[in-house]
C-alpha positions as CSV (number, residue, x, y, z in Angstrom):
1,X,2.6,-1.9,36.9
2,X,5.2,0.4,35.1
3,X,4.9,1.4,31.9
4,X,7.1,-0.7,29.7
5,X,6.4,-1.2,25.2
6,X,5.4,-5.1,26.5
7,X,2.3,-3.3,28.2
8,X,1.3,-0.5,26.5
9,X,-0.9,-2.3,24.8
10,X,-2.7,-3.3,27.9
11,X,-2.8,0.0,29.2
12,X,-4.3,1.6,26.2
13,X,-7.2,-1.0,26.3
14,X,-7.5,-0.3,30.4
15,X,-8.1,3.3,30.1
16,X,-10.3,2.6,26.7
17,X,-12.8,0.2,28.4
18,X,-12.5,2.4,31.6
19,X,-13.3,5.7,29.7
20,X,-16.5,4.2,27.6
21,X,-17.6,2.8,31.0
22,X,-17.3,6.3,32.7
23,X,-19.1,8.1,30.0
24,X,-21.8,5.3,30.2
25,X,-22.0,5.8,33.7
26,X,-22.5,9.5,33.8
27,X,-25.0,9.2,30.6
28,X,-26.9,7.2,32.8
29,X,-26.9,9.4,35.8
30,X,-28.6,11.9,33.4
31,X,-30.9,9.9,32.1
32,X,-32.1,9.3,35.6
33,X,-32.0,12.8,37.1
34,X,-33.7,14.1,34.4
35,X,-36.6,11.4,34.1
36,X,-36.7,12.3,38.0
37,X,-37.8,16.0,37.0
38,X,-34.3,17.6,37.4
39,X,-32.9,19.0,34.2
40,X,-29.1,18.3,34.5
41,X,-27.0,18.1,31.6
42,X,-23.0,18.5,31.4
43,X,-21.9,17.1,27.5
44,X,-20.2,18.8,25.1
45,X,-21.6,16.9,22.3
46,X,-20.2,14.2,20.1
47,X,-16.5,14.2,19.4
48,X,-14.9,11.3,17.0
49,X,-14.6,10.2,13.1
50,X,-16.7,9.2,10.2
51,X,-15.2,7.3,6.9
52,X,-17.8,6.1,5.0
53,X,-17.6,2.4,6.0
54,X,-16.7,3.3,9.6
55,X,-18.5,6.3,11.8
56,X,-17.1,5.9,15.8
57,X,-18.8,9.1,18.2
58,X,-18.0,9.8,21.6
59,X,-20.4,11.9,24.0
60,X,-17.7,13.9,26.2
61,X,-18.8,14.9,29.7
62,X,-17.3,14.6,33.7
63,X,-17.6,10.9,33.5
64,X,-15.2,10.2,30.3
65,X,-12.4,12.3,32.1
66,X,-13.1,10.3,35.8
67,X,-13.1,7.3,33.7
68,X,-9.7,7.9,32.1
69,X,-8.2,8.6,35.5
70,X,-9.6,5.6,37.0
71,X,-8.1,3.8,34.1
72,X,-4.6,5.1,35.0
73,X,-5.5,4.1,38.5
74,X,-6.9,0.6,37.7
75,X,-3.4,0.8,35.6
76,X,-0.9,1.6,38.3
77,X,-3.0,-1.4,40.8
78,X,-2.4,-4.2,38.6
């Protein structure tokens, strides 16, 4: 699909979903290795905002950058 204003929306909500699912996915992987005796750990930490009504965090690691690119890819498919 090419990027037009009608579908921007859509794409920012694609590569949304798709980067809180990659970041998910490679929390996970951690949690596993790690509960499986091998210490493995790639995050920078927690990156986002906090009002006082509102606080939104993000852990950044691999998976949050492979999920943004699979979000452009899932992007250009449909």
């Amino acid at each position: 699909m090419k990027l037009t204003k009608k579908n921007l929306q859509p794409l920012v909500a694609v590569v949304g979903l798709c980067t809180l699912g990659g970041s998910l996915a490679w929390f996970i992987v951690e949690i596993i290795l790690n509960t499986a005796g091998i210490p493995f750990s790639i995050s920078t930490g927690r990156i986002g905002f906090d009002i006082e009504i509102l606080a939104l965090y993000l852990n950044v690691n691999p998976g949050t950058v492979l999920g943004m690119a699979g979000g452009f890819f899932v992007f250009r498919i449909i």
